[in-house]
N, C-alpha and C positions, 0 to 999 in steps of 0.2 A: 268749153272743154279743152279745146287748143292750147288756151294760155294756161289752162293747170297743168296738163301734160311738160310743156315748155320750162315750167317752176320745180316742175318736180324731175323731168330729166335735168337739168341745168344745177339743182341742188346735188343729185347725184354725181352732179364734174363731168356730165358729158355738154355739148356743147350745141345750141342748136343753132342754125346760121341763116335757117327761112321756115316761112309759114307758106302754106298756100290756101285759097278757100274754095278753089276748084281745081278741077282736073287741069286746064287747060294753063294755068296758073302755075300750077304742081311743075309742070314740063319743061316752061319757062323760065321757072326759079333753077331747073335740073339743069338748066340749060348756062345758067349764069354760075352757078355754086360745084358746077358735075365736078370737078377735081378734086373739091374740098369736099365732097359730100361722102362719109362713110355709111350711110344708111338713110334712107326712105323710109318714113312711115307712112303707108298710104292708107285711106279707105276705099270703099266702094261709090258711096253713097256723096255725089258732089254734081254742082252746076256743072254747066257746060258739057264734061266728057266725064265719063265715068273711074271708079280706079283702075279697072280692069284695063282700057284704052288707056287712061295715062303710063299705065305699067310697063305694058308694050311700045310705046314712043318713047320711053323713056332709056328700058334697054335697047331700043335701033341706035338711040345717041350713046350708049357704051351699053355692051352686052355684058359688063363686070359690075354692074351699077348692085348694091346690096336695097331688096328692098321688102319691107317685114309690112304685110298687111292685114287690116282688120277692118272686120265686118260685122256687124248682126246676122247676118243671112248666111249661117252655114252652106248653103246649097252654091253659094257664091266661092267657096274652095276651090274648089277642082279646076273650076276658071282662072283663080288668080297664081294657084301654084301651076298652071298651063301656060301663063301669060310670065312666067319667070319668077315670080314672089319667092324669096327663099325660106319664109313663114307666114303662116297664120295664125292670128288670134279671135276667136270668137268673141264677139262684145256682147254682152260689156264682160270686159277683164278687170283683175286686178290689175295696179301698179308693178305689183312683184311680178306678173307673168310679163309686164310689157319690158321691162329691166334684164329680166332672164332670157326674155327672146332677142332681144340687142344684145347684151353680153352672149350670147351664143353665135350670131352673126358677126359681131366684130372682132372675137377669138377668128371664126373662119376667114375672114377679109384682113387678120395681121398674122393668118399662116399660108394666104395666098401669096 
């Protein structure tokens, strides 16, 4: 599901620069890419550390960091827009909502 995601934002002309397959991963790549990164897709549901913790170590390393999460587990909201998420998507989404909610994000992160 990753690499469709990856084909079909990168079709759209946005650019993607990493994958990760865990939380811990996630952080790591945040860690190496954080300057070039305009936007985090995170999930919940991953080895190691979950989205919710990757979320929040991630903004400790820039508290400007944009990061748009989704999940199955509605109930898991309120945690991840706690933890800093500047959105939610309920999964399964469409493509258009996941498209609408980065162009929504990256208007606000190019009039920050």
């Amino acid at each position: 599901m990753i690499e469709l995601y990856r084909d079909l934002l990168e079709a759209k002309g946005h650019t993607v620069i990493g994958v990760a397959s865990d939380g811990d991963e996630a952080v790591r790549k945040y860690k190496d890419f954080g300057k070039k990164t305009v936007i985090v897709i995170m999930d919940q549901r991953m080895p190691v550390k979950d989205g919710v913790t990757a979320t929040e170590e991630i903004l400790r390393l820039n508290p400007e960091a944009k990061i748009l999460f989704g999940s199955a587990d509605l109930q898991i909201k309120g945690d991840a827009m706690k933890a800093g998420a500047k959105d939610f998507l309920l999964k399964p989404f469409r493509i258009e909502e996941l498209l609408a909610a980065i162009e929504e994000i990256d208007s606000e992160f190019k009039n920050d």
